[in-house]
C-alpha positions as CSV (number, residue, x, y, z in Angstrom):
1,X,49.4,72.2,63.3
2,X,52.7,74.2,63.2
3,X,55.1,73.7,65.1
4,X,57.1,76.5,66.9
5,X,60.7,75.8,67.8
6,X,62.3,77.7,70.5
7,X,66.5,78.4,70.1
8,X,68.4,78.8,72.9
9,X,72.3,79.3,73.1
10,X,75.2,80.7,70.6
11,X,76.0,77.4,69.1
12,X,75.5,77.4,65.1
13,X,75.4,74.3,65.0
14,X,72.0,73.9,67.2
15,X,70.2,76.6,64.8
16,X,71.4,74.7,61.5
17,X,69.9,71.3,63.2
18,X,66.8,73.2,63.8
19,X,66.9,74.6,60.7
20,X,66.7,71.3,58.8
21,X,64.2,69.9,60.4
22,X,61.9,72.8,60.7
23,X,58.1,72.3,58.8
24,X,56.6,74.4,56.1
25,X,54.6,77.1,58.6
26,X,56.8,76.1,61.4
27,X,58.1,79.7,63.8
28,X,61.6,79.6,64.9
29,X,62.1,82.0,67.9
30,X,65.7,82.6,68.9
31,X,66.2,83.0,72.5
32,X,69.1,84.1,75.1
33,X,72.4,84.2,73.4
34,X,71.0,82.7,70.7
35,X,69.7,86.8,69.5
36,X,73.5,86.8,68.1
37,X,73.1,83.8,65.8
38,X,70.2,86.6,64.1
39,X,73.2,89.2,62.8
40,X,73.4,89.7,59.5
41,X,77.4,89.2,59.7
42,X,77.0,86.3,62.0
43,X,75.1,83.8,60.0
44,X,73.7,83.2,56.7
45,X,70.0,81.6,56.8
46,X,70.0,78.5,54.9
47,X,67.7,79.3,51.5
48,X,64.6,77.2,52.6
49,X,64.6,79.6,55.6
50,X,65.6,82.5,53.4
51,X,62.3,81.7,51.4
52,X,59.7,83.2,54.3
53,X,58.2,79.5,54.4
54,X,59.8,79.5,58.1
55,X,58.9,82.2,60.5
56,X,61.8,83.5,62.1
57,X,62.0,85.7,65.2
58,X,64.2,87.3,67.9
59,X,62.9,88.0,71.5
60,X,63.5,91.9,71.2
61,X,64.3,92.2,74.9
62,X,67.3,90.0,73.9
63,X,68.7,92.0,71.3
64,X,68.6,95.3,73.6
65,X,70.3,93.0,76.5
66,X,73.0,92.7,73.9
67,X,73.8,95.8,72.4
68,X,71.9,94.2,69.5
69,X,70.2,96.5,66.9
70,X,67.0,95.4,64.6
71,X,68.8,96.8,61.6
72,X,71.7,94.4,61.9
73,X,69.6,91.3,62.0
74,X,69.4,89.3,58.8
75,X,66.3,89.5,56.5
76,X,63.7,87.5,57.2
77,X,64.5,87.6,61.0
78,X,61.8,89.5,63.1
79,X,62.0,91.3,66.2
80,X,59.1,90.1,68.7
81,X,58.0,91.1,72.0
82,X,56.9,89.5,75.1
83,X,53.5,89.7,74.3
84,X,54.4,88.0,71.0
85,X,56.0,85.3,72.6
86,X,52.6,84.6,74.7
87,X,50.9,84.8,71.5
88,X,53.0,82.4,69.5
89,X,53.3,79.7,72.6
90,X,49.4,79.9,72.6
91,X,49.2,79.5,68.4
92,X,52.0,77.1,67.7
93,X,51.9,73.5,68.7
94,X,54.3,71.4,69.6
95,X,56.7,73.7,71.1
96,X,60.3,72.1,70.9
97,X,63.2,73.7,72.6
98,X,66.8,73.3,70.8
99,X,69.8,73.9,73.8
């Protein structure tokens, strides 16, 4: 089953870790602070992330906590909601959090 990481945090570093070791079908959620790490001028996705064989998403909550907009995340990345969230914690297992 596929796996859905959880990124929490500003730290590049953590989401490029994650990143790498993220499964065909896997979902990465960024979470927190982590929302920045989604902006376009912020940071590139690596191109096996790029490709859509990783899900990528942003609590959307987050973003509006930080001024954030959907139109300045980079492609690929997705806006969800809470109820999306329930939804992919229910779908996805493992869940692994990254700090």
């Amino acid at each position: 089953m596929a796996m859905l990481h959880l990124v929490q945090g500003r730290d590049r570093q953590t989401l490029e870790h994650c990143l790498d070791r993220v499964g065909e079908g896997d979902a990465v959620l960024l979470l927190g602070d982590a929302a920045y790490l989604a902006v376009r001028s912020v940071f590139r996705l690596k191109p096996r992330a790029a490709s859509g064989r990783i899900r990528l998403y942003v609590l959307h909550s987050d973003l509006e906590a930080r001024g954030l907009q959907p139109g300045e995340l980079e492609p690929g990345v997705t806006p969800i909601d809470y109820d999306g969230f329930v939804t992919h914690s229910v779908e996805f297992h493992p869940i692994l959090s990254w700090f």
